[in-house]
C-alpha positions in Angstrom: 108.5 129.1 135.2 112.4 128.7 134.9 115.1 126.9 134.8 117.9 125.8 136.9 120.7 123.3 135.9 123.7 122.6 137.8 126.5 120.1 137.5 129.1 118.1 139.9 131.4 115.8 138.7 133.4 113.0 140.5 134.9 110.1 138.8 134.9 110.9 135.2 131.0 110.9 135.7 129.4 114.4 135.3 125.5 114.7 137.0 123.7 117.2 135.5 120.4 118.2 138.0 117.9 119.6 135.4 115.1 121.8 137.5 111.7 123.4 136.3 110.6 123.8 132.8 113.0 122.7 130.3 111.4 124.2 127.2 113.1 125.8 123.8 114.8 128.6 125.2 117.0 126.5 128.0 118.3 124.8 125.3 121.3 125.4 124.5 121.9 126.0 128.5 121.6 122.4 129.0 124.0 121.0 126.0 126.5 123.1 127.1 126.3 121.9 130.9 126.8 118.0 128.7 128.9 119.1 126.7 132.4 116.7 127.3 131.0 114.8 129.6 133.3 111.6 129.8 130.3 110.0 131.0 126.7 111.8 131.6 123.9 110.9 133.9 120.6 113.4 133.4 118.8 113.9 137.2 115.2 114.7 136.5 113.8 114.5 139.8 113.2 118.0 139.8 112.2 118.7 136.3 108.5 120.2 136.1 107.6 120.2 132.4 109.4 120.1 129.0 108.3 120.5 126.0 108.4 119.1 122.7 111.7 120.7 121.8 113.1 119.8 125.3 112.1 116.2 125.0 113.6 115.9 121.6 116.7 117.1 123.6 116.8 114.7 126.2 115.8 111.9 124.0 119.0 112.7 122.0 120.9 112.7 125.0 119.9 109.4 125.7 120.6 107.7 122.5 124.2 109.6 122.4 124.5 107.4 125.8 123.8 109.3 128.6 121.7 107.7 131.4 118.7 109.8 132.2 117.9 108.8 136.3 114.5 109.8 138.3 112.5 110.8 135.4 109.2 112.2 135.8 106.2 110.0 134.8 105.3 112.4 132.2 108.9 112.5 130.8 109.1 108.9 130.7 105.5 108.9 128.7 106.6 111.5 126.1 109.5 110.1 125.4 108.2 106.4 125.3 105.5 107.8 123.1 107.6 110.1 120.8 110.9 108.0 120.3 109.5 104.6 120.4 112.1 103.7 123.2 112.3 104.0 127.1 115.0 106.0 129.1 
């Protein structure tokens, strides 16, 4: 499984669509697609799986004040479960 990130960005707010498996090695793919960001929104309507690293990731995202929009039920579980705080 892969994956796919693209960006758009209109109105000092940059939408990052994050597709497939977000694991490890897609990592560092997906902080430089948010990296200086004004603003950041995370779409995870597409996202698959991710794993413990990739969670930690998004997580982080989160608290650094992006808004993370149509995430998966599992997503929303793991990171309820592992963080101690919704998306």
């Amino acid at each position: 499984m892969s994956l796919h990130i693209t960006s758009d960005e209109e109105g000092g707010l940059r939408t990052v669509h994050v597709a497939g498996a977000l694991g490890f090695v897609g990592l560092g793919e997906l902080r430089r697609a948010c990296r200086e960001a004004p603003r950041l929104r995370l779409d995870l309507s597409e996202l698959l799986t991710a794993d413990e690293a990739g969670t930690n990731l998004l997580a982080a995202l989160r608290d650094e004040g992006a808004e993370l929009v149509s995430v998966p039920p599992f997503v929303d579980l793991l990171l309820r479960t592992r963080h101690g705080r919704a998306p």
